[in-house]
C-alpha positions in Angstrom: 88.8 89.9 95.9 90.3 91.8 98.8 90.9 88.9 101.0 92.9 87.2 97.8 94.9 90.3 97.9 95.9 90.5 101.0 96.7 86.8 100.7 99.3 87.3 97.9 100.7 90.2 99.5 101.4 87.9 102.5 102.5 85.2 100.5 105.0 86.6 97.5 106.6 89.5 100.0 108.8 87.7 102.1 110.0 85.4 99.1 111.0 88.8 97.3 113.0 90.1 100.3 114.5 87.3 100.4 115.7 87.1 96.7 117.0 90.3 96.6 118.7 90.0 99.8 120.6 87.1 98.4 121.1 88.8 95.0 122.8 91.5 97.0 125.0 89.0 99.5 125.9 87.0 95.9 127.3 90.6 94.4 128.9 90.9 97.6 131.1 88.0 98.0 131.8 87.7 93.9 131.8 91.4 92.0 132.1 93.9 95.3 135.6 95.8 95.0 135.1 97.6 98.8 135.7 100.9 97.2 132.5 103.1 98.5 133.3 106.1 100.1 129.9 105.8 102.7 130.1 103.4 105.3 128.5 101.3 105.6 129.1 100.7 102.4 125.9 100.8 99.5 125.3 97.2 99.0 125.0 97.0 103.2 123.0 100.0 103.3 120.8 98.2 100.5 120.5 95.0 102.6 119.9 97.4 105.8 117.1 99.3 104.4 115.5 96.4 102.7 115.6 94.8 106.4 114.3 97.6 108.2 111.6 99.4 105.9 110.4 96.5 103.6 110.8 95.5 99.7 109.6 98.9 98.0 110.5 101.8 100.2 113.8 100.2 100.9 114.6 99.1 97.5 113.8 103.3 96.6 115.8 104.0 99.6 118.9 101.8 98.2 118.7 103.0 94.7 118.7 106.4 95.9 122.0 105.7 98.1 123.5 104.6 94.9 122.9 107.7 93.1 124.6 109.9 95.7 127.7 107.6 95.7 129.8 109.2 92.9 133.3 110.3 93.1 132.1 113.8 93.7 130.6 113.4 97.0 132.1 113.2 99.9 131.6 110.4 101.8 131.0 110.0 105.3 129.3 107.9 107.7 125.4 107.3 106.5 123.3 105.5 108.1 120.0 102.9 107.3 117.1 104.4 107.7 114.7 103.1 110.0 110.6 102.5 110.2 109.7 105.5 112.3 106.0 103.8 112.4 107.1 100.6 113.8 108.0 101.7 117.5 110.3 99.4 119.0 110.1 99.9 122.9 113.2 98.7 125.0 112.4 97.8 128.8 
């Protein structure tokens, strides 16, 4: 029972990042107006954070980003987060 979990996790995952990767590059290059006041803008921050902390935490992560993004904030330069418990070492 555990195993077959572990299976599906490996299996459906990467097929789900993918899809909503795409769904976001489709929005991008058909609906997207340009007109966010973060940069980089929320549907690359989306993409970013899907990339860098996996489906759910960066699909909570984007979803958050577009809540802040209202006319009322203020804008600015905000970036991805990253996965602080995958260390990347650079020799």
């Amino acid at each position: 029972m555990q195993r077959a979990r572990q299976t599906l996790k490996k299996i459906f995952r990467p097929y789900l990042k993918i899809a909503l990767c795409r769904l976001i590059i489709l929005y991008q290059k058909t609906l997207s107006r340009h007109t966010c006041l973060y940069e980089p803008t929320c549907s690359e921050y989306m993409l970013r954070s899907l990339n860098n902390l996996g489906v759910v935490l960066g699909l909570a992560a984007g979803i958050w980003r577009l809540l802040r993004c209202n006319p009322f904030s203020k804008g600015g330069y905000d970036p991805a987060p990253e996965n602080h418990f995958k260390v990347r070492w650079v020799y």
